[in-house]
C-alpha positions in Angstrom: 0.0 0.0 0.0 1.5 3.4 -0.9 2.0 5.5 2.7 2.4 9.4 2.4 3.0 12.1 4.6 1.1 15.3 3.7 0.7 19.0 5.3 -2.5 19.5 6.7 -3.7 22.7 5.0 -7.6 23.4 5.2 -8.6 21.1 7.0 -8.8 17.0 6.7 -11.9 17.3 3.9 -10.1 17.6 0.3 -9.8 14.4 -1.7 -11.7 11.7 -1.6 -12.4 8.0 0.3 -12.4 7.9 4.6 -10.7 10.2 6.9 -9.7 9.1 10.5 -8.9 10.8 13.5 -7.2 9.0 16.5 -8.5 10.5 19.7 -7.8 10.4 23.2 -10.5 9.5 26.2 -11.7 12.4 27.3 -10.5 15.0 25.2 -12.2 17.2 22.1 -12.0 16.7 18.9 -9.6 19.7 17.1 -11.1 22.4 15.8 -11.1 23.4 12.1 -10.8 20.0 10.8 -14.3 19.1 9.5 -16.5 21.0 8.6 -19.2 22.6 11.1 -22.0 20.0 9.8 -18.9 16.7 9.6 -18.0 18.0 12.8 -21.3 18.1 14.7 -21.3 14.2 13.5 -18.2 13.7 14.8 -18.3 15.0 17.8 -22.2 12.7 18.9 -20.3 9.5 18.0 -17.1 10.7 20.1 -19.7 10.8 23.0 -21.6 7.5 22.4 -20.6 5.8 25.7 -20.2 2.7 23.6 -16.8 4.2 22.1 -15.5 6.8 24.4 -12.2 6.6 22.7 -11.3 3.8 25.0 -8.1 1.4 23.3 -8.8 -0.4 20.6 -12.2 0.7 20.2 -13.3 2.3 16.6 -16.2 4.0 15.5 -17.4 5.3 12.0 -20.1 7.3 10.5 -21.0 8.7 7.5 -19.7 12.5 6.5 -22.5 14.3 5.5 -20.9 17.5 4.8 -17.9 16.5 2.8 -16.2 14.6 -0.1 -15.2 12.1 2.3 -17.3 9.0 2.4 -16.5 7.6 6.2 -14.8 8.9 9.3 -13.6 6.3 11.5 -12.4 7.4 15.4 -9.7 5.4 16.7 -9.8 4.9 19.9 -6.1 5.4 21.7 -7.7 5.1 25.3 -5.7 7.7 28.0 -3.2 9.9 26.6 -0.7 9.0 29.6 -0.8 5.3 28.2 0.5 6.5 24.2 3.0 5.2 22.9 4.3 3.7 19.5 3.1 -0.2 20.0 -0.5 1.4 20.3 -0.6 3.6 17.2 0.7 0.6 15.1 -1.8 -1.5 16.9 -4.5 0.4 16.3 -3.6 1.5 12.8 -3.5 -2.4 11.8 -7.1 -2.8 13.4 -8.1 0.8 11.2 -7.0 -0.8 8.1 -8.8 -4.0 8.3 -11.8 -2.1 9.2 -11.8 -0.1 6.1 -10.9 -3.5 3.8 -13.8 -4.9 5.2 -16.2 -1.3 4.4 -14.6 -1.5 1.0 -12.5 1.6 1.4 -9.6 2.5 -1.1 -8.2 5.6 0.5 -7.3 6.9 4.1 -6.7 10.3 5.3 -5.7 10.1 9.0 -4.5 12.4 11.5 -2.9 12.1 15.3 -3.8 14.0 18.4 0.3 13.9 18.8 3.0 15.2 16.7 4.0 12.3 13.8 7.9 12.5 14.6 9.9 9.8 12.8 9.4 6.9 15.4 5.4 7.5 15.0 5.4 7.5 11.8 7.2 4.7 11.6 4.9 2.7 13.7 2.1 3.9 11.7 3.3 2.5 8.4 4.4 -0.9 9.9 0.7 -0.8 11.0 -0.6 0.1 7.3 1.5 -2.4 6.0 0.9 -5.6 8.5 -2.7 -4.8 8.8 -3.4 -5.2 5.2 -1.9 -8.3 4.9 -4.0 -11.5 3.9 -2.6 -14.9 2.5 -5.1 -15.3 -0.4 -3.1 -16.8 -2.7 -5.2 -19.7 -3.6 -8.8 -18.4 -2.9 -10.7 -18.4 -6.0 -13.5 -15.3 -5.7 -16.2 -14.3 -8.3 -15.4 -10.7 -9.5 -18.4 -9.1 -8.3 -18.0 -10.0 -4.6 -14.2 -8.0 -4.5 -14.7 -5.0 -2.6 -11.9 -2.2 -3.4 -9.2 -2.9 -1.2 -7.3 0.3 0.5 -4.2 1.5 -1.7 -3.3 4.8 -0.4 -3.1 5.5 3.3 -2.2 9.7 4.5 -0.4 10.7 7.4 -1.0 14.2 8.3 2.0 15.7 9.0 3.6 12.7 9.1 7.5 12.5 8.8 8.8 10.5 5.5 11.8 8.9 6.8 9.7 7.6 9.0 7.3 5.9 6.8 9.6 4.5 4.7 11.2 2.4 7.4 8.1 1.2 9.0 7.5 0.3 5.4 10.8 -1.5 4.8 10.2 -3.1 8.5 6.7 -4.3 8.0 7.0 -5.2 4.4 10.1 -8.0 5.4 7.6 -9.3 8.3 5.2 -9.9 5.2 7.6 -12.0 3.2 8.1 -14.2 5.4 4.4 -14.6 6.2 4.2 -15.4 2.4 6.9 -17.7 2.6 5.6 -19.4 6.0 2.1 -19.8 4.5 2.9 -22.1 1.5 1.3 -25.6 2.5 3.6 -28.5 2.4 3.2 -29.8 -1.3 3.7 -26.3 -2.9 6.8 -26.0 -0.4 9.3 -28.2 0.5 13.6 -28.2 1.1 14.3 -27.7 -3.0 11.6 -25.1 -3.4 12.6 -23.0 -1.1 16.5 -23.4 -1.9 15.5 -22.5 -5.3 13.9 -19.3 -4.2 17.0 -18.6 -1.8 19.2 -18.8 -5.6 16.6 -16.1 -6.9 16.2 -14.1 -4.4 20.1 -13.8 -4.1 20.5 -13.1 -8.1 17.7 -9.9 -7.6 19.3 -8.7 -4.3 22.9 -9.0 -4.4 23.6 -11.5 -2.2 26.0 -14.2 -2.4 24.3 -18.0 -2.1 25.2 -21.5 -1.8 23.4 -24.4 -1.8 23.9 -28.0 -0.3 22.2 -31.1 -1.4 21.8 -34.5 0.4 25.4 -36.0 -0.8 27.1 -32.6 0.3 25.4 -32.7 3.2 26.8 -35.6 4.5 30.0 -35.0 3.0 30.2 -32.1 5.2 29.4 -34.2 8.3 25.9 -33.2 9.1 24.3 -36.0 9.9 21.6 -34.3 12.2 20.2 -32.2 8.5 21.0 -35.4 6.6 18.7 -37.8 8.8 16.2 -35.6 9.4 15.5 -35.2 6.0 15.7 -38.8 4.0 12.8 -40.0 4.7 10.8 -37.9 2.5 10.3 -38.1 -1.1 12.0 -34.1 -1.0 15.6 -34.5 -0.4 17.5 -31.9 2.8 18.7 -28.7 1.4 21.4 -26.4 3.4 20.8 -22.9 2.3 23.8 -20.3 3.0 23.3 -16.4 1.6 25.7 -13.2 2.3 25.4 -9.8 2.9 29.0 -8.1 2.3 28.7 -4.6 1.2 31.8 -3.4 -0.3 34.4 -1.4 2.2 35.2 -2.4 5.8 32.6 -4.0 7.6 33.0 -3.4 11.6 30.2 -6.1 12.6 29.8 -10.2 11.4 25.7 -11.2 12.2 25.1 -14.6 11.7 21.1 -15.9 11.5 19.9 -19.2 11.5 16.5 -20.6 10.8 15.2 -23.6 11.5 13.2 -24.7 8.5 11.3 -28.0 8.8 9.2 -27.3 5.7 6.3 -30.0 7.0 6.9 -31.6 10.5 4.7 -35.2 10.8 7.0 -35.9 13.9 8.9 -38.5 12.1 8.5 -42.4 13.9 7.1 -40.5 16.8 4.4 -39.4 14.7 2.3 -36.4 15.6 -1.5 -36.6 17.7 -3.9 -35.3 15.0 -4.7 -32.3 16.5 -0.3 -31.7 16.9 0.4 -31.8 13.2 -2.1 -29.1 12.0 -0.7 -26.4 10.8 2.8 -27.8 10.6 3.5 -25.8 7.4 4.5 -23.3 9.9 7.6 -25.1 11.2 9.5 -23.5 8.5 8.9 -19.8 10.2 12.7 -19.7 11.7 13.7 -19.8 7.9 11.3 -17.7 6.3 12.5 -15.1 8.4 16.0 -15.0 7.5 15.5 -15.4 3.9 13.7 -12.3 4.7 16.2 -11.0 6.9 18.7 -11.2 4.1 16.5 -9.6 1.4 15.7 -6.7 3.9 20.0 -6.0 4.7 20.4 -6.0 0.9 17.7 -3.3 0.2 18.4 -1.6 3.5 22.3 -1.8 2.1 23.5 -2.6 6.1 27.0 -1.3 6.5 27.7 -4.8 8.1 28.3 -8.6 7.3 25.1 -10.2 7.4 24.9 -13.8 6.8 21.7 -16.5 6.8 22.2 -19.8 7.5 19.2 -22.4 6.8 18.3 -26.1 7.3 15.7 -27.4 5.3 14.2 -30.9 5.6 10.6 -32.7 5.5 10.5 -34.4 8.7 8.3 -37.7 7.9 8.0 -41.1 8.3 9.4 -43.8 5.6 11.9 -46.6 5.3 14.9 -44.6 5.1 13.4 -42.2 8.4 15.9 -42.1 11.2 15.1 -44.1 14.3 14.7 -43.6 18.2 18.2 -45.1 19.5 19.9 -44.1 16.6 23.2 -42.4 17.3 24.2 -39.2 15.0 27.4 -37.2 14.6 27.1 -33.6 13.7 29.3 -31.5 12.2 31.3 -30.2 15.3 32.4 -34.1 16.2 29.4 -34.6 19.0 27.4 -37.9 19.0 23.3 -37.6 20.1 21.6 -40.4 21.0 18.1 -40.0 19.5 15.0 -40.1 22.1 12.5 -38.9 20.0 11.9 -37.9 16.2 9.8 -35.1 16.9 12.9 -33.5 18.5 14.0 -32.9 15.1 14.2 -29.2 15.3 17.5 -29.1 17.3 19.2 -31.5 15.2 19.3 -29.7 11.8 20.2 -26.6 14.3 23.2 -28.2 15.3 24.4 -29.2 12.1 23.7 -25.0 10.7 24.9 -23.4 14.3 28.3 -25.2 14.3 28.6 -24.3 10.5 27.9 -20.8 11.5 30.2 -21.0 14.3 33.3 -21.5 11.2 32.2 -18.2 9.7 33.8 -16.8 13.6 30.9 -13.9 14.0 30.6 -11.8 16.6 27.4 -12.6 17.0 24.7 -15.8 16.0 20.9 -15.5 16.7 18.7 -18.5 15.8 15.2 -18.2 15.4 13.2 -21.4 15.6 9.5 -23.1 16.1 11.9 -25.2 18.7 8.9 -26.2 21.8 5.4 -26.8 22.9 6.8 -26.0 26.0 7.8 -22.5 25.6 4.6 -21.7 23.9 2.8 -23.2 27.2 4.8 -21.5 29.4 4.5 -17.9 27.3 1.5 -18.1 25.6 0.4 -17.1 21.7 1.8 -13.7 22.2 5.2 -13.5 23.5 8.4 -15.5 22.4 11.0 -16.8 24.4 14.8 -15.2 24.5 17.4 -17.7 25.7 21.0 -16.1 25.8 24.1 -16.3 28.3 25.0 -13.1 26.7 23.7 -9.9 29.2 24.6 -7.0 26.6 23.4 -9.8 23.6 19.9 -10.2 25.4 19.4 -6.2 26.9 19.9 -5.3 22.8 17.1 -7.8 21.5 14.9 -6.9 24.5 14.7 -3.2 23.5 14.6 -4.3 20.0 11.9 -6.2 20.7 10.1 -3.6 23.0 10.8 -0.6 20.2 8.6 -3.2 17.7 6.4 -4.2 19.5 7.2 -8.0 19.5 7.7 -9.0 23.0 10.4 -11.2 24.3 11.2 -12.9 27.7 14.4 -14.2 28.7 14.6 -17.5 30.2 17.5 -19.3 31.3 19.2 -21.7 30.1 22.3 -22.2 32.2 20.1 -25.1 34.1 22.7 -27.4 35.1 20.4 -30.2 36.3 19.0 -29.9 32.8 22.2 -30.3 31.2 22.9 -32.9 33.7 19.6 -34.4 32.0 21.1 -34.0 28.3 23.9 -36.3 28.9 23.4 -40.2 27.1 25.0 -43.8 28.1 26.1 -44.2 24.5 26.3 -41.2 23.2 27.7 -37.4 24.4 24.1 -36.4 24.3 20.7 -37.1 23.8 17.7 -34.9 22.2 15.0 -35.2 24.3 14.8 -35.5 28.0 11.9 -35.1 30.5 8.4 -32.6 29.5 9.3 -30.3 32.3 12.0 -27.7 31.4 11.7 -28.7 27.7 12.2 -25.4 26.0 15.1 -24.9 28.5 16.4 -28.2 27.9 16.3 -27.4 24.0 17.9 -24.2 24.5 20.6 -26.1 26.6 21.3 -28.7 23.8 21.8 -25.6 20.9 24.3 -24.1 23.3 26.7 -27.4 22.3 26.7 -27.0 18.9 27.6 -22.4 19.1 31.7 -21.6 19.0 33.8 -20.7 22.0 33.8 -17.0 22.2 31.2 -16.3 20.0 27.5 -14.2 21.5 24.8 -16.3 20.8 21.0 -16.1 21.3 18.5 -18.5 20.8 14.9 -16.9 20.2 11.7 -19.9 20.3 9.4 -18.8 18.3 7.0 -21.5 19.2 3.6 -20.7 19.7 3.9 -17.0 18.2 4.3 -18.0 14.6 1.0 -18.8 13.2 -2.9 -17.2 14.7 -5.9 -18.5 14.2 -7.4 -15.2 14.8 -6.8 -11.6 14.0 -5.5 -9.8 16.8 -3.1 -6.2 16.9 -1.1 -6.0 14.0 -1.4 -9.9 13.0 -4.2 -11.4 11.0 -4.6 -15.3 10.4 -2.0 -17.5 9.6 1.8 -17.1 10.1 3.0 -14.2 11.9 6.5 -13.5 10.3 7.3 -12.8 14.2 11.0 -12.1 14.9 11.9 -10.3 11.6 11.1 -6.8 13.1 13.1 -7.4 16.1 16.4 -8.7 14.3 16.1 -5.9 12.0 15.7 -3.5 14.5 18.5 -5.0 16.8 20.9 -4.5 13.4 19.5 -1.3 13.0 20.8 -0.4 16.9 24.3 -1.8 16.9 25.5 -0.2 13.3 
């Protein structure tokens, strides 16, 4: 959607399609803005006690005195409680509302000066709320409603804009990318879109296939992935502007295209919506694409496992013993603790390229999304200054992190195997811990390193904030805006 800034000059009436003013609890509406007859309208529905500009509430009617179709009030609740997360909430919710009322253009104001970091929040709001994954919906003509294409900011700040739409339009990638089913996306798809995307962006790429895989020693990607009729991939692209770089940021993303669980098959009600176990490696493809058009005055390098975790004759076993590619044997417990294997394999491949700093991102445990919810991911880092950066990069876009620990040494205690250094899977309590714990073995000496779980905040079944249905693309924001902080 195109995102403007304009001067407001004579008031908020000239052009055409819905206008929308964000307003406070308890305070007026500003004078000169509609005219008398718009404004008397305005002002009875500011009153209904139904709206009362509380948070997240918004009310329309129609303009009688104007060109304007619709004004919509957006309620921002108490003007104490403003801040950026709110204005990008609540512009998400204002654009879905005028999809839905078949609105093509919005002309909005703030009760608030729109200073770089508001406008920024307001186009990451334009741009998430508008998404939909409708790829393969077929729709008769005549039941389309115009869709918006042009969203105003009154005295809104460009710079601004344009990042929150650089920001928000990466999160949207990887929602594409994350949405694909299974049989329209599997290991060689997506390492074919990795080659492409490198050749438009500038980015250097390589890719691994099954025999280099092993070759290379990574028999965590390798097993994983041979059971299914879609071979492993190991995706590597690289963003290296020209000149000296001062910072190396490696991401890694765990990309189980389909995850049945393996032998240790999945409940039915588990392996719905396991399309989405590939979100860890949506996001760095669009991680990558976003350094390249940002042009990042740093190194900036993806690395991504792909495999098709299912059942077969050549599937890996429970018992089996594996040696990944930094010389450590794990004794496997479970096949649905396949996650952390491929992650192995890429993290002690990333660990060679000697960065200063590796975060993986990865749909790792039920138990972190149990312990945190829908709504907030978990951060697992030994690194103080590492985690304190993603926190606030987190809390600046509004995607909320928690650290947990994961220097549990009963739990590693736990990790240890009779036959083997270690094992995958260990008791149900502590698991996302436990799974943290086990990534930690595979990430260089010397080298800061996060882990983020992105379990149970990568795909919605319903529309809430700046997320609609379907795969949230969470994480992408955050990294960016941790890169962003430490150029």
């Amino acid at each position: 959607m195109k995102t403007t800034a304009s001067p407001l000059s004579g008031g908020i009436v000239s052009g055409s399609g819905a206008a929308a003013l964000y307003v406070f609890s308890g305070e007026p509406l500003p004078e000169g803005i509609l005219s008398p007859e718009d404004a008397a309208a305005a002002a009875a529905l500011l009153d209904d006690p139904s709206f009362g500009a509380k948070k997240g509430k918004i009310a329309k009617t129609l303009l009688p005195g104007s060109s304007l179709s619709l004004l919509y009030l957006v309620g921002l609740g108490e003007r104490k409680d403003f801040g950026e997360d709110g204005v990008r909430s609540r512009t998400a919710e204002l654009v879905r509302r005028a999809k839905g009322d078949g609105v093509s253009r919005i002309s909005a104001l703030l009760p608030v000066p729109s200073d770089r970091n508001v406008s920024c929040a307001v186009a990451e709001g334009v741009e998430l709320g508008s998404y939909s994954f409708e790829k393969y919906k077929t729709r008769k003509e005549e039941d389309r409603l115009p869709e918006p294409d042009e969203f105003i900011l009154y005295c809104g700040d460009e710079e601004g804009l344009s990042l929150g739409k650089m920001l928000a339009c990466a999160q949207n990638m990887a929602r594409d990318l994350a949405n694909e089913p299974g049989n329209r996306s599997n290991p060689v798809t997506l390492a074919e879109y990795a080659l492409a995307e490198a050749r438009d962006f500038g980015l250097e790429a390589e890719v691994w296939d099954e025999r280099k895989i092993l070759e290379e020693g990574m028999e965590g990607l390798y097993s994983v992935g041979m059971a299914s009729s879609t071979p492993p991939r190991l995706v590597r692209l690289s963003w290296k502007p020209e000149g000296k770089h001062l910072r190396k940021v490696v991401f890694v993303g765990k990309g189980i295209t389909f995850d049945s669980g393996g032998l240790n098959i999945k409940p039915g009600d588990f392996i719905r919506s396991m399309k989405s176990d590939k979100s860890g490696a949506c996001n760095v493809f669009a991680l990558l694409r976003a350094a390249a058009k940002m042009k990042l005055p740093m190194e900036v390098h993806g690395i991504v496992p792909l495999a098709e975790n299912m059942p077969g004759g050549k599937a890996f076993r429970p018992d089996d013993i594996l040696r990944m590619r930094n010389g450590k044997t794990v004794e496997i417990d479970n096949t649905d603790a396949e996650g952390r294997l491929i992650l192995a394999d890429a993290l002690s491949y990333a660990s060679e390229l000697r960065p200063d700093v590796i975060i993986d991102m990865a749909t790792l445990t039920g138990a972190c999304a149990v312990a945190l919810g829908t709504s907030i991911a978990g951060l697992f880092t030994p690194d103080d200054g590492l985690a304190k950066d993603l926190l606030e990069a987190g809390k600046t876009r509004g995607e909320r992190l928690w650290r947990l620990p994961e220097d549990d040494e009963r739990i590693a205690e736990s990790m240890k195997s009779p036959v083997a250094d270690l094992v995958n899977s260990g008791s149900r309590y502590g698991g996302a811990i436990f799974a943290a714990r086990f990534l930690r073995e595979f990430v260089g000496e010397g080298i800061s390193w996060a882990h983020l779980d992105i379990a149970g905040v990568d795909f919605n079944k319903d529309e809430y904030s700046v997320y609609g249905k379907g795969a949230s693309g969470f994480g992408v924001r955050t990294c960016l805006q941790y890169l962003l902080s430490i150029l």
